[in-house]
VMD Tcl script that builds the backbone (N, CA, C; Angstrom):
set m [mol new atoms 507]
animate dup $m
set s [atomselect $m all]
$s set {name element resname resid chain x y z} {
  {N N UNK 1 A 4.863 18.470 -20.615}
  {CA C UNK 1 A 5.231 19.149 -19.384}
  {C C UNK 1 A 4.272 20.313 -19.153}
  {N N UNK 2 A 4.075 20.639 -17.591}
  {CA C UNK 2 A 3.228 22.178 -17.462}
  {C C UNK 2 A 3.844 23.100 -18.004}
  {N N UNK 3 A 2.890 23.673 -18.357}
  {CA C UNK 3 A 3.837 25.217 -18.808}
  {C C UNK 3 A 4.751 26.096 -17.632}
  {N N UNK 4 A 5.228 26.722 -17.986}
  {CA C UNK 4 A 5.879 27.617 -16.358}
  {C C UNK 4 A 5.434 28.540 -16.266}
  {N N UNK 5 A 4.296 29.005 -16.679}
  {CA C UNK 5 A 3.283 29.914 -16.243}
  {C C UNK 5 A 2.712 30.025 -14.404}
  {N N UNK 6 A 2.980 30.885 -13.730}
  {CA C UNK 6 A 2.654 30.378 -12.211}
  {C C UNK 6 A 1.569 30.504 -12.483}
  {N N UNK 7 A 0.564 29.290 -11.483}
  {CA C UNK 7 A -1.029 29.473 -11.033}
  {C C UNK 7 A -0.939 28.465 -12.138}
  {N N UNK 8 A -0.375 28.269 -13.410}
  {CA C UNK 8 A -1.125 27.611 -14.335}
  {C C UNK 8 A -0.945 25.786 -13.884}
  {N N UNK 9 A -1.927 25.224 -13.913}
  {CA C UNK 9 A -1.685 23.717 -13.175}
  {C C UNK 9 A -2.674 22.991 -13.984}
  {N N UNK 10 A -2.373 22.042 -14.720}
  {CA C UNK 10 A -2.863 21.037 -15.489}
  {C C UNK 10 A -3.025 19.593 -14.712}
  {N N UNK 11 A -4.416 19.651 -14.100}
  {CA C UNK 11 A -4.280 18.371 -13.315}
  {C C UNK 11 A -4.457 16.487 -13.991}
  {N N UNK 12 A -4.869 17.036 -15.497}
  {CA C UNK 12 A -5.171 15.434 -16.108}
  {C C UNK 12 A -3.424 15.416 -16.187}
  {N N UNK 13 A -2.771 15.689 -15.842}
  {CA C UNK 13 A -0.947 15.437 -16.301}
  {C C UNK 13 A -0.462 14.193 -16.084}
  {N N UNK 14 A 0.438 13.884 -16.146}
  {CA C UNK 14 A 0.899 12.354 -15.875}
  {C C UNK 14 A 1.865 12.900 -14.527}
  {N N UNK 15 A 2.155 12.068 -14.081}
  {CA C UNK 15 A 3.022 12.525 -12.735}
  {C C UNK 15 A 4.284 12.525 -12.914}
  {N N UNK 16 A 4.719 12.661 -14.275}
  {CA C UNK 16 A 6.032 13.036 -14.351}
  {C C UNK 16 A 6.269 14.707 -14.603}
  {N N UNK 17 A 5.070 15.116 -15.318}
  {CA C UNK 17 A 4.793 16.592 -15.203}
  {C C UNK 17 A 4.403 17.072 -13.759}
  {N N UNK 18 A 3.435 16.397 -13.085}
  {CA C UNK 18 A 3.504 16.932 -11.312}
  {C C UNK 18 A 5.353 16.968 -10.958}
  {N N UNK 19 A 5.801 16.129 -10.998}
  {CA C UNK 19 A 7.064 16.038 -10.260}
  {C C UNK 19 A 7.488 17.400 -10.580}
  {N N UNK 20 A 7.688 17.568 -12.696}
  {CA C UNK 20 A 8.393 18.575 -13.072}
  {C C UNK 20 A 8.127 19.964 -12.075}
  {N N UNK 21 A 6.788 20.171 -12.015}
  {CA C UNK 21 A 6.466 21.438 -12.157}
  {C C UNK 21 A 6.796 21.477 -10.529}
  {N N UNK 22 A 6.530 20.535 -9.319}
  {CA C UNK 22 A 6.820 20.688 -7.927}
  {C C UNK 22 A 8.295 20.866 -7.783}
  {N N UNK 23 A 9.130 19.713 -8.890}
  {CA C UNK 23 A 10.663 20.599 -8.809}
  {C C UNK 23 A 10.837 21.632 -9.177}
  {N N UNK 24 A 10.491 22.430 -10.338}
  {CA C UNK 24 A 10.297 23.607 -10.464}
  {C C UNK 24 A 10.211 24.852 -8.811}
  {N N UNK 25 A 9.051 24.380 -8.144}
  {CA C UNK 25 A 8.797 25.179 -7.013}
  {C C UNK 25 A 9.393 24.699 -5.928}
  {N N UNK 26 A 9.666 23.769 -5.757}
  {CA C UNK 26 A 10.739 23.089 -4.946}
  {C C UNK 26 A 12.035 22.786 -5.160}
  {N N UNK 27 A 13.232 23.719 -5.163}
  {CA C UNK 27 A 14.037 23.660 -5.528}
  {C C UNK 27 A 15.353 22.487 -4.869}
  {N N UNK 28 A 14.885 22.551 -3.283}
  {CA C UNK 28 A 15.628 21.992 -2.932}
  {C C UNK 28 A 15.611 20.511 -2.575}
  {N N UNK 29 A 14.195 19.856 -2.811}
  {CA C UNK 29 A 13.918 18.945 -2.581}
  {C C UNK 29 A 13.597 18.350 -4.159}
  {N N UNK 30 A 13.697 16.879 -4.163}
  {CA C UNK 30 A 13.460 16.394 -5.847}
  {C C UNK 30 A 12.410 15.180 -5.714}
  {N N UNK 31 A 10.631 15.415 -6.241}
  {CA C UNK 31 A 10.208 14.307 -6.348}
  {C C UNK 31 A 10.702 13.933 -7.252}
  {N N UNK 32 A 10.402 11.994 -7.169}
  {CA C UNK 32 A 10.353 10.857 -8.046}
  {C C UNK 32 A 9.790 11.350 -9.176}
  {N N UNK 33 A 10.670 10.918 -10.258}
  {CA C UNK 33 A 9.602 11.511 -11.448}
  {C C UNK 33 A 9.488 9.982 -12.284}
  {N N UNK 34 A 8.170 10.185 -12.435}
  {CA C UNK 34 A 8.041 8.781 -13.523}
  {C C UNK 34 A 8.616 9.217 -15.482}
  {N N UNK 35 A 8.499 7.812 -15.971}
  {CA C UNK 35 A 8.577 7.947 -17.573}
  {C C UNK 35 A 7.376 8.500 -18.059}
  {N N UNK 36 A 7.651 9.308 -18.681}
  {CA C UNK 36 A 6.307 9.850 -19.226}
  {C C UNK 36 A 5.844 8.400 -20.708}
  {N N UNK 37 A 4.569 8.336 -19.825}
  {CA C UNK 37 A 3.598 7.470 -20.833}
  {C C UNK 37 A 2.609 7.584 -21.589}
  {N N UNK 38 A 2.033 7.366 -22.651}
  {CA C UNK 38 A 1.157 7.665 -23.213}
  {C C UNK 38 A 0.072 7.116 -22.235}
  {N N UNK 39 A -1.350 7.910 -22.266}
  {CA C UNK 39 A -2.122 7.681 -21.360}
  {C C UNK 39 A -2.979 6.366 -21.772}
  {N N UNK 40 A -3.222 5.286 -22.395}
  {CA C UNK 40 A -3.070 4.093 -22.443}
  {C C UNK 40 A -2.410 2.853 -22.726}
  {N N UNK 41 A -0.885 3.189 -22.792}
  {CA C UNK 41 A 0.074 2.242 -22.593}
  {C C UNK 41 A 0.267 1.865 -20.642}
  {N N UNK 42 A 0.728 0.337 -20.683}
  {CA C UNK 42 A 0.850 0.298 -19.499}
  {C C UNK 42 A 2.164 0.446 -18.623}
  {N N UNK 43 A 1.821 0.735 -17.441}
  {CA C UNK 43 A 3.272 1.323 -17.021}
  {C C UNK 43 A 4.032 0.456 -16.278}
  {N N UNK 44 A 5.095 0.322 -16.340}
  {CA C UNK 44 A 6.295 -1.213 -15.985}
  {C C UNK 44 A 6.475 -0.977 -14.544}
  {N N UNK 45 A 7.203 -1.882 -14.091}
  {CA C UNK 45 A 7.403 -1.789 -12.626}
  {C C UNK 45 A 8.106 -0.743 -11.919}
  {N N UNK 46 A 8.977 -0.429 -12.790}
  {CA C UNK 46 A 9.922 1.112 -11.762}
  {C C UNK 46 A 9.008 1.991 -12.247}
  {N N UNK 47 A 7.725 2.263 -13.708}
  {CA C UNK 47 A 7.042 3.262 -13.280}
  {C C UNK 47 A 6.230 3.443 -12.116}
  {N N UNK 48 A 5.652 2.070 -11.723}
  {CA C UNK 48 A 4.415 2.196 -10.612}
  {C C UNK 48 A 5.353 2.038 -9.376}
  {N N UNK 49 A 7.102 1.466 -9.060}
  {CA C UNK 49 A 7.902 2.086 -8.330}
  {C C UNK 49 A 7.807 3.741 -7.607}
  {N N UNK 50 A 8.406 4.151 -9.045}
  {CA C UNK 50 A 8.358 5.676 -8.796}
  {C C UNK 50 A 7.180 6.044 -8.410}
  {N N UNK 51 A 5.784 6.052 -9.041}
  {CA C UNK 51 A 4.514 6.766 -8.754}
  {C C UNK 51 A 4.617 6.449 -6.936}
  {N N UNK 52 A 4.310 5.135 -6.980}
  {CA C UNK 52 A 4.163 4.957 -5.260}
  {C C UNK 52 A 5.315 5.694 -4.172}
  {N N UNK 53 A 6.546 5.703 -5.187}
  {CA C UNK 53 A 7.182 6.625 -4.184}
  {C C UNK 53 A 6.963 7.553 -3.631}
  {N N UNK 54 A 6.632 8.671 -5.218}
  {CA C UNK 54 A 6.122 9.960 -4.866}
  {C C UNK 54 A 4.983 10.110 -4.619}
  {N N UNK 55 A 3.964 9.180 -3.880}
  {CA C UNK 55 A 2.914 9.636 -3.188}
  {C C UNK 55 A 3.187 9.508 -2.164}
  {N N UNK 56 A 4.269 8.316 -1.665}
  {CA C UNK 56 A 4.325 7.993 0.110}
  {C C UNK 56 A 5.395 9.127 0.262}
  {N N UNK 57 A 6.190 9.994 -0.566}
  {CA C UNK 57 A 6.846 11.307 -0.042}
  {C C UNK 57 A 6.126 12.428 0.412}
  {N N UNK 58 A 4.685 12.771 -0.574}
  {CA C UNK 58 A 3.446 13.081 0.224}
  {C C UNK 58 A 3.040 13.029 1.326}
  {N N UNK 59 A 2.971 12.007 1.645}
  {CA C UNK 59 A 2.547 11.223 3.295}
  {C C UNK 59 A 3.168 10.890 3.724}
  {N N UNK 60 A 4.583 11.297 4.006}
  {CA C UNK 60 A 5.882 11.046 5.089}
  {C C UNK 60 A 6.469 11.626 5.741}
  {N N UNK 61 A 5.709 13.028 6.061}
  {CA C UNK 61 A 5.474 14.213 6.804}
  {C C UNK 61 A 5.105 13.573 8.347}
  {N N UNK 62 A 5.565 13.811 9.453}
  {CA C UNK 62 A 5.387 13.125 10.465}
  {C C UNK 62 A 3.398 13.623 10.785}
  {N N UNK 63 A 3.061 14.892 10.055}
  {CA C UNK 63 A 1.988 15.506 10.294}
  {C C UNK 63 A 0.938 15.272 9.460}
  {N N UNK 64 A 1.283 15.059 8.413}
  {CA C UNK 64 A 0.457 15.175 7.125}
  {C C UNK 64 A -0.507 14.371 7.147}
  {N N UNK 65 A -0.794 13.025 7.540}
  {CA C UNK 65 A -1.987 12.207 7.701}
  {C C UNK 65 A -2.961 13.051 8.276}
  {N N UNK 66 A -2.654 13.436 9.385}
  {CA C UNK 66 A -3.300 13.860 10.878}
  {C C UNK 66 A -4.188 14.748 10.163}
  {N N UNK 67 A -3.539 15.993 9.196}
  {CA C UNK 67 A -3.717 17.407 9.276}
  {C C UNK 67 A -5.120 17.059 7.735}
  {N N UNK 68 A -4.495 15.913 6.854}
  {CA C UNK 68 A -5.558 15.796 5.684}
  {C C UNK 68 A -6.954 15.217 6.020}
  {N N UNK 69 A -6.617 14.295 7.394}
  {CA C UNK 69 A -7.761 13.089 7.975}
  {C C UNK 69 A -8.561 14.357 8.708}
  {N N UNK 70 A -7.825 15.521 8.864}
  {CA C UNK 70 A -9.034 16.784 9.821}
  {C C UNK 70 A -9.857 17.845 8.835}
  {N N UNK 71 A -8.776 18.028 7.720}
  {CA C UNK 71 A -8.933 18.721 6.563}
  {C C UNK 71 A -10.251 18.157 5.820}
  {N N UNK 72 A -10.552 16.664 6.173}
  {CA C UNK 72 A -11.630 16.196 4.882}
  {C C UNK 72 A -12.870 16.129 5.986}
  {N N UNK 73 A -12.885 16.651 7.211}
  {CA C UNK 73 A -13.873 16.772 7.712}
  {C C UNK 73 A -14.555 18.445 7.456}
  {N N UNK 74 A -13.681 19.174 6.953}
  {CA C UNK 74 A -14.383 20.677 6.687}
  {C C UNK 74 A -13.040 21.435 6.684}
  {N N UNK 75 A -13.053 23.093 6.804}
  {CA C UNK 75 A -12.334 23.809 6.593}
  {C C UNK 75 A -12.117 23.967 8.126}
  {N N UNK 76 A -10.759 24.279 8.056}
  {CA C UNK 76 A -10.218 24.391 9.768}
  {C C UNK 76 A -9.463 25.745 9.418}
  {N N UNK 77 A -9.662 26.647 11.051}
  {CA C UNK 77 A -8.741 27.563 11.518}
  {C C UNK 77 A -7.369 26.757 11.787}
  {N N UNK 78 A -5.793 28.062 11.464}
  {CA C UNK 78 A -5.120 27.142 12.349}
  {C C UNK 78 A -4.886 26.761 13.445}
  {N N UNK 79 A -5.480 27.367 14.559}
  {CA C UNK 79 A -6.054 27.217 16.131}
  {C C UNK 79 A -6.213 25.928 16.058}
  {N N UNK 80 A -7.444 25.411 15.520}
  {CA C UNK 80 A -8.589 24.192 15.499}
  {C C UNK 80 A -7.504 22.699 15.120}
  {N N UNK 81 A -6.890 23.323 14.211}
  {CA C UNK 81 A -5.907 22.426 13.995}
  {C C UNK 81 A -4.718 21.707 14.913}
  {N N UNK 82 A -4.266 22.592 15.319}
  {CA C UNK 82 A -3.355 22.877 16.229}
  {C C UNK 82 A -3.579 22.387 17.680}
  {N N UNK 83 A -5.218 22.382 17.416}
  {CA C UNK 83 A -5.432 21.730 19.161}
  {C C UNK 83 A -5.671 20.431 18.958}
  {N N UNK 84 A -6.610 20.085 17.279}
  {CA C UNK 84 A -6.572 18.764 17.414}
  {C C UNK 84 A -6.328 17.458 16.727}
  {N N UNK 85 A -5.107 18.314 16.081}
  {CA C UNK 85 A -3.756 17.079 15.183}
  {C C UNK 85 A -2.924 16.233 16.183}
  {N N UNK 86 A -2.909 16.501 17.511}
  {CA C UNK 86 A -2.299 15.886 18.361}
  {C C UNK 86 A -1.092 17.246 18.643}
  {N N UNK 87 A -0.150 15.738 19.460}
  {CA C UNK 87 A 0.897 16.727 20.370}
  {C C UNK 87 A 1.985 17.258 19.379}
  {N N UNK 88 A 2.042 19.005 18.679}
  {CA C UNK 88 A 2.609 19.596 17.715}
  {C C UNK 88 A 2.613 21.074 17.907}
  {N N UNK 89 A 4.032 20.540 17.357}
  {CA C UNK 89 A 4.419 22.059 18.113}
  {C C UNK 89 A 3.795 22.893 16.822}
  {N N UNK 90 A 3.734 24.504 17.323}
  {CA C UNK 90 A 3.469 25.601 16.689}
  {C C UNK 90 A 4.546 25.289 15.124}
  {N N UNK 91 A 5.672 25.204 14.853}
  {CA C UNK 91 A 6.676 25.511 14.200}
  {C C UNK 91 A 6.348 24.119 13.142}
  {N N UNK 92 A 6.273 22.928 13.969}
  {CA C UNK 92 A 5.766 21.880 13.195}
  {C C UNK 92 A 4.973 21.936 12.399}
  {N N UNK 93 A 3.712 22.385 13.353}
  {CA C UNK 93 A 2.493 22.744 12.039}
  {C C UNK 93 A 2.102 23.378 11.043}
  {N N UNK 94 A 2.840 24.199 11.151}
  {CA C UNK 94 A 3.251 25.101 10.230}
  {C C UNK 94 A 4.131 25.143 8.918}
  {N N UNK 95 A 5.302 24.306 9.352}
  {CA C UNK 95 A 5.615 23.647 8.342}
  {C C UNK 95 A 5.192 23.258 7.188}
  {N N UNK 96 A 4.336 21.718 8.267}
  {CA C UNK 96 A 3.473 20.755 7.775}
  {C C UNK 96 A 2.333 21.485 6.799}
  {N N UNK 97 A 1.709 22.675 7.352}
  {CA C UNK 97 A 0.540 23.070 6.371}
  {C C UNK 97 A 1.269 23.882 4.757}
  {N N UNK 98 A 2.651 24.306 4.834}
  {CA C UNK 98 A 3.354 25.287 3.880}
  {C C UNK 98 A 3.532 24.077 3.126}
  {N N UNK 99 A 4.270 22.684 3.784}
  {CA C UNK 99 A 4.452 21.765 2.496}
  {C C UNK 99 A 3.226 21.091 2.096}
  {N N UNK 100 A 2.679 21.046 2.452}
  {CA C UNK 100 A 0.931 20.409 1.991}
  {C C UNK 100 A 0.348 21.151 0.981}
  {N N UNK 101 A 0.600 22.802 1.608}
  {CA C UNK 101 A 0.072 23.599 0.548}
  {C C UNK 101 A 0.973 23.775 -0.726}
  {N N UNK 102 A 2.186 23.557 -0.490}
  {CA C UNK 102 A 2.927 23.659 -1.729}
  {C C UNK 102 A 3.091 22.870 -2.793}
  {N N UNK 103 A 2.579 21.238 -2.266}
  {CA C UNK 103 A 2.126 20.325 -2.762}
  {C C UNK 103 A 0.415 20.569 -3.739}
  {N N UNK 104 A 0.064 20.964 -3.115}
  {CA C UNK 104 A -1.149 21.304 -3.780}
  {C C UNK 104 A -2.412 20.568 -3.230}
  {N N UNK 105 A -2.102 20.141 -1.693}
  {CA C UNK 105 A -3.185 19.589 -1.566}
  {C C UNK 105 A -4.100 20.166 -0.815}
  {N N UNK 106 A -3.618 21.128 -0.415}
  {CA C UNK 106 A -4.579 22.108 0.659}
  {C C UNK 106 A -3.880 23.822 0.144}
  {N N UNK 107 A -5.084 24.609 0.774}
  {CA C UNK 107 A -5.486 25.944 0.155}
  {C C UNK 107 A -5.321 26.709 1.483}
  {N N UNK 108 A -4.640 27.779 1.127}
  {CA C UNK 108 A -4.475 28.028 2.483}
  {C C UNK 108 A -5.571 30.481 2.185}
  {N N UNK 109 A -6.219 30.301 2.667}
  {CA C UNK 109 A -6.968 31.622 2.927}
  {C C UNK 109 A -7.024 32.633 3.726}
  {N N UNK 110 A -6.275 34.119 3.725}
  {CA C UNK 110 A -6.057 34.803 4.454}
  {C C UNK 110 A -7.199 35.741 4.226}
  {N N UNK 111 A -8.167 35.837 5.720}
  {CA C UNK 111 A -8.972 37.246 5.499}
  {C C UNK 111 A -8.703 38.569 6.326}
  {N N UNK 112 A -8.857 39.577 5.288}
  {CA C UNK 112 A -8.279 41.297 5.864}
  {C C UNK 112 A -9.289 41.298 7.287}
  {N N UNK 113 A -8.823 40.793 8.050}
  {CA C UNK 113 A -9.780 41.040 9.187}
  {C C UNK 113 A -8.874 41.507 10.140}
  {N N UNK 114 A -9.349 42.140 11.646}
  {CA C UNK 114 A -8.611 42.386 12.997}
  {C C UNK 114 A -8.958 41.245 13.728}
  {N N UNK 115 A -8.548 40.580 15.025}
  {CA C UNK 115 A -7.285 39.783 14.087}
  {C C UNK 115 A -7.302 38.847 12.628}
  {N N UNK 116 A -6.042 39.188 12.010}
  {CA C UNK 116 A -5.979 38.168 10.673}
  {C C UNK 116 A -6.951 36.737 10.920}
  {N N UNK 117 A -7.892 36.272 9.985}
  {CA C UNK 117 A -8.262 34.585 10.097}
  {C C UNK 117 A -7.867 33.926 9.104}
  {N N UNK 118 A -7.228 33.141 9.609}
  {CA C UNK 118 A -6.949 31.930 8.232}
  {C C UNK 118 A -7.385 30.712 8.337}
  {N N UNK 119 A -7.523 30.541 7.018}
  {CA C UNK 119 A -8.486 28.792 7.065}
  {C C UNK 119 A -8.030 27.833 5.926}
  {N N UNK 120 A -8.017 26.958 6.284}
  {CA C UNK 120 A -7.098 25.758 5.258}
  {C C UNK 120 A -8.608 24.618 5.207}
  {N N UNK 121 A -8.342 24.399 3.376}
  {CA C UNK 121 A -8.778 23.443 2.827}
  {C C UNK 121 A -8.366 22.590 2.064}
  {N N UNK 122 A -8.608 21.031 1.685}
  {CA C UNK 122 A -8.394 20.620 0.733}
  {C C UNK 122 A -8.886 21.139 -0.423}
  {N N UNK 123 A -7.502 21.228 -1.113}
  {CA C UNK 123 A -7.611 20.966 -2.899}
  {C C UNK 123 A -8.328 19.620 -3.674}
  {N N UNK 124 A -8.974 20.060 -4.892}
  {CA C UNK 124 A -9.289 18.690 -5.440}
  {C C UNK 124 A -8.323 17.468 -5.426}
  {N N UNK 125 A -7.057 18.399 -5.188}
  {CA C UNK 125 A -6.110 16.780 -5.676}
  {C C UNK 125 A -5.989 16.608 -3.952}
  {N N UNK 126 A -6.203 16.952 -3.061}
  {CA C UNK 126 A -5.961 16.917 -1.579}
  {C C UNK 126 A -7.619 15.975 -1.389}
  {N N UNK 127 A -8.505 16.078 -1.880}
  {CA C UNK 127 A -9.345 15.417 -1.412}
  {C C UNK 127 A -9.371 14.146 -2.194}
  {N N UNK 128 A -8.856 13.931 -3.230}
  {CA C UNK 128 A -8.680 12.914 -4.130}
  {C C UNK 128 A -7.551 11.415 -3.402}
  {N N UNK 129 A -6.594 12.498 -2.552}
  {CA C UNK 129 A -6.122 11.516 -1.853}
  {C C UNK 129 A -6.633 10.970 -0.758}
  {N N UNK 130 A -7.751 11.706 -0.326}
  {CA C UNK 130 A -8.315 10.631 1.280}
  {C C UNK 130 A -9.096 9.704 0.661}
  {N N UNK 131 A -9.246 9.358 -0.784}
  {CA C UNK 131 A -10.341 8.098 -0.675}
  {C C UNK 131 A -8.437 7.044 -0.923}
  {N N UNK 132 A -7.453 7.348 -0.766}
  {CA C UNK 132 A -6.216 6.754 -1.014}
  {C C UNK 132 A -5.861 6.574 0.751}
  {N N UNK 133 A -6.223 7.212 1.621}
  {CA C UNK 133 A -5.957 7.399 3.328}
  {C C UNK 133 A -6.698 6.228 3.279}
  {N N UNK 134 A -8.161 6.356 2.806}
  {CA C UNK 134 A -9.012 5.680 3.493}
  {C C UNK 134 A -8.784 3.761 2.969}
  {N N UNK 135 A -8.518 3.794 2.246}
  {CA C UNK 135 A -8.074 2.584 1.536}
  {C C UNK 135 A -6.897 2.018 2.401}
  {N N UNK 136 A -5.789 2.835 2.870}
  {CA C UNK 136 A -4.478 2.221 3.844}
  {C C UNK 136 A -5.348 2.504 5.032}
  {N N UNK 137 A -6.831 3.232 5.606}
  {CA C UNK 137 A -7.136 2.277 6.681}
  {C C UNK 137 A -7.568 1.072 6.677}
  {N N UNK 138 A -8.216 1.314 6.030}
  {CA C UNK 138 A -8.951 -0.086 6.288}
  {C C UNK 138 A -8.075 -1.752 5.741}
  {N N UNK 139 A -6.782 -1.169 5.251}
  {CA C UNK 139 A -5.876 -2.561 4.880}
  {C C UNK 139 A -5.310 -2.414 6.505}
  {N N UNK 140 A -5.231 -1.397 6.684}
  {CA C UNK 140 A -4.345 -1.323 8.141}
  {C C UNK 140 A -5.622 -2.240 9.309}
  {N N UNK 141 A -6.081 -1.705 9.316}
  {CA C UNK 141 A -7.806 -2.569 9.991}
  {C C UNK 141 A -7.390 -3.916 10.262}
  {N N UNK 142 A -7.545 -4.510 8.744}
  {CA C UNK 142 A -7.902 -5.637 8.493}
  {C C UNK 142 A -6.134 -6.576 8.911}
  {N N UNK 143 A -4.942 -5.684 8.455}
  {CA C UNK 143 A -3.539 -6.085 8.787}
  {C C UNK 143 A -2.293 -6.485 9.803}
  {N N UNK 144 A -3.026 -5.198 10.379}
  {CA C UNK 144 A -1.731 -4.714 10.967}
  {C C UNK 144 A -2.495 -5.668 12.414}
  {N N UNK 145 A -3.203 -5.798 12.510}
  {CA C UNK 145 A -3.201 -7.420 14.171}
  {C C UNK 145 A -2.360 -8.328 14.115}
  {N N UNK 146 A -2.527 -9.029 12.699}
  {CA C UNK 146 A -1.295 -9.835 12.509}
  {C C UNK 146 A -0.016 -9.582 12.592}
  {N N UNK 147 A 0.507 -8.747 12.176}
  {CA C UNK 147 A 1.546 -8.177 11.946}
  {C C UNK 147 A 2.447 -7.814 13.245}
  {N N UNK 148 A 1.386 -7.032 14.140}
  {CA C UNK 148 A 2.010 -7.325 15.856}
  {C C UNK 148 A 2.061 -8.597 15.857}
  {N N UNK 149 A 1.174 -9.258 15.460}
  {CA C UNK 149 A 1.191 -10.639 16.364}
  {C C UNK 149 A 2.406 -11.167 15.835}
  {N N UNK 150 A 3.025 -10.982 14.676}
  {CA C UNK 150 A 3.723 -12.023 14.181}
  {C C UNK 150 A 5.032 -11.178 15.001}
  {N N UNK 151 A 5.144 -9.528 15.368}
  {CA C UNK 151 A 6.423 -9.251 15.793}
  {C C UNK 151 A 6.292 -9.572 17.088}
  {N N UNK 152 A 5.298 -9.734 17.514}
  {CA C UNK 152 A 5.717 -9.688 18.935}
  {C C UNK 152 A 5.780 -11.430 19.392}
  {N N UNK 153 A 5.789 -12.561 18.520}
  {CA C UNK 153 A 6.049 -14.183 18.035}
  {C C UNK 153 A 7.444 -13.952 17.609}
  {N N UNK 154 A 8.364 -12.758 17.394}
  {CA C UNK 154 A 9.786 -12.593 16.490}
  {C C UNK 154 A 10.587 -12.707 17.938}
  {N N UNK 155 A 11.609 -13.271 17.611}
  {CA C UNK 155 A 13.083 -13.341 18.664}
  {C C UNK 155 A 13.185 -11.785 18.631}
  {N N UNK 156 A 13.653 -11.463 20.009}
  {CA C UNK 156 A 14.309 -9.657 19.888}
  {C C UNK 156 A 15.082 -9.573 19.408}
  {N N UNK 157 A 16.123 -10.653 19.456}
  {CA C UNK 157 A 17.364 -10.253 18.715}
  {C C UNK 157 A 17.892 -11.111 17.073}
  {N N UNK 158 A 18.185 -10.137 15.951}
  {CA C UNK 158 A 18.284 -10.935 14.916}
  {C C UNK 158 A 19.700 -11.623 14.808}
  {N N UNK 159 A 19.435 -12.732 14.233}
  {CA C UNK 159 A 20.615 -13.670 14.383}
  {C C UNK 159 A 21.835 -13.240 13.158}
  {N N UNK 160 A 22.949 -12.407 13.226}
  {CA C UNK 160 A 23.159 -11.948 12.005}
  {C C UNK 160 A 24.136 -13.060 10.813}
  {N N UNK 161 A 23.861 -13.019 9.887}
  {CA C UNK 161 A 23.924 -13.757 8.855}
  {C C UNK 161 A 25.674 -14.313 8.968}
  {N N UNK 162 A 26.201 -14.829 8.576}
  {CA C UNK 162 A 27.431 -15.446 8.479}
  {C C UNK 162 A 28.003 -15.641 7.219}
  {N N UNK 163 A 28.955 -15.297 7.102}
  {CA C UNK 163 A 29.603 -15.065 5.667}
  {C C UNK 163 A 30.070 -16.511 5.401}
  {N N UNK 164 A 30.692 -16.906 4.540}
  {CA C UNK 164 A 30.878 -19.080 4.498}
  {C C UNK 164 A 32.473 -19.115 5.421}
  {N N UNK 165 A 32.346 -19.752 5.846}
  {CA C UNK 165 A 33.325 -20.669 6.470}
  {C C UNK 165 A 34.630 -20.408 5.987}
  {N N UNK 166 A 35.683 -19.890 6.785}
  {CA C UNK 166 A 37.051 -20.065 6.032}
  {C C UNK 166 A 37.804 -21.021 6.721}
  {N N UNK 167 A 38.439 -22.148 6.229}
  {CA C UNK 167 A 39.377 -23.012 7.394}
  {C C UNK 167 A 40.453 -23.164 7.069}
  {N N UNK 168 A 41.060 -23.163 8.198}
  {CA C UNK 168 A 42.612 -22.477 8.176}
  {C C UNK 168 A 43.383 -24.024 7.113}
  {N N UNK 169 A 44.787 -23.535 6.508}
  {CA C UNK 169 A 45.461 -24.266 5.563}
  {C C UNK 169 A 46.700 -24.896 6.462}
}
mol reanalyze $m
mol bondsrecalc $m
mol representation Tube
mol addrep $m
């Protein structure tokens, strides 16, 4: 496990220590925590369950794609952001950048200036995940045509299932 030292962050960890230490700082919310494994044993299906969970809890922020896919182009004001993550409100984005940053994937920088400037970057583990973005584009690319095609080939309405037959005595 991390130590509970604040600031102190051990990133070779297994992601059952990420979970620990984000529940730790996240009190009210609980990532997935995996079995802790030795780092070459292999990991069973509810481990790579859990792992995939707690990355798509990462990325299930209605904002969070938007804000990392702008983030890995350079360091953004939150202005810059704000104008061009799409349609988001002030309160949203804001949010969105406190849980990102609390996650650890972006850095958030206040300078003593008139007016205050702040600027948000990815973290190593924040840039580690866009070659993981970029991978669900390009399955999305190559996927998701079919996938309309096949819903929009689907009946609108689903036929709902039927329990067996009872006939009267």
């Amino acid at each position: 496990m991390l130590s509970p030292a604040v600031g102190a962050v051990d990133w070779s960890c297994r992601l059952s220590d990420s979970a620990a230490w984000l529940n730790e700082r996240r009190p009210g919310r609980t990532l997935v925590a995996m079995t802790s494994l030795p780092l070459d044993a292999e990991p069973n299906d509810i481990d790579m369950v859990r792992g995939t969970q707690a990355v798509l809890e990462l990325l299930a922020r209605k904002w969070s794609v938007g804000v990392l896919y702008l983030l890995a182009r350079g360091t953004h004001r939150y202005s810059e952001l704000f104008y061009e993550v799409g349609e988001v409100s002030k309160k949203a984005l804001t949010q969105t950048l406190r849980a990102l940053e609390h996650d650890g994937l972006i850095t958030r920088r206040a300078y003593l200036e008139v007016p205050m400037r702040v600027e948000y970057s990815l973290t190593p583990v924040g840039w580690s995940i866009t070659s993981l973005l970029m991978t669900m584009y390009e399955w999305s690319a190559q996927h998701v045509p079919r996938i309309e095609a096949a819903r929009a080939g689907a009946p609108a309405s689903v036929t709902p299932i039927r329990g067996p037959r009872r006939f009267a005595a």
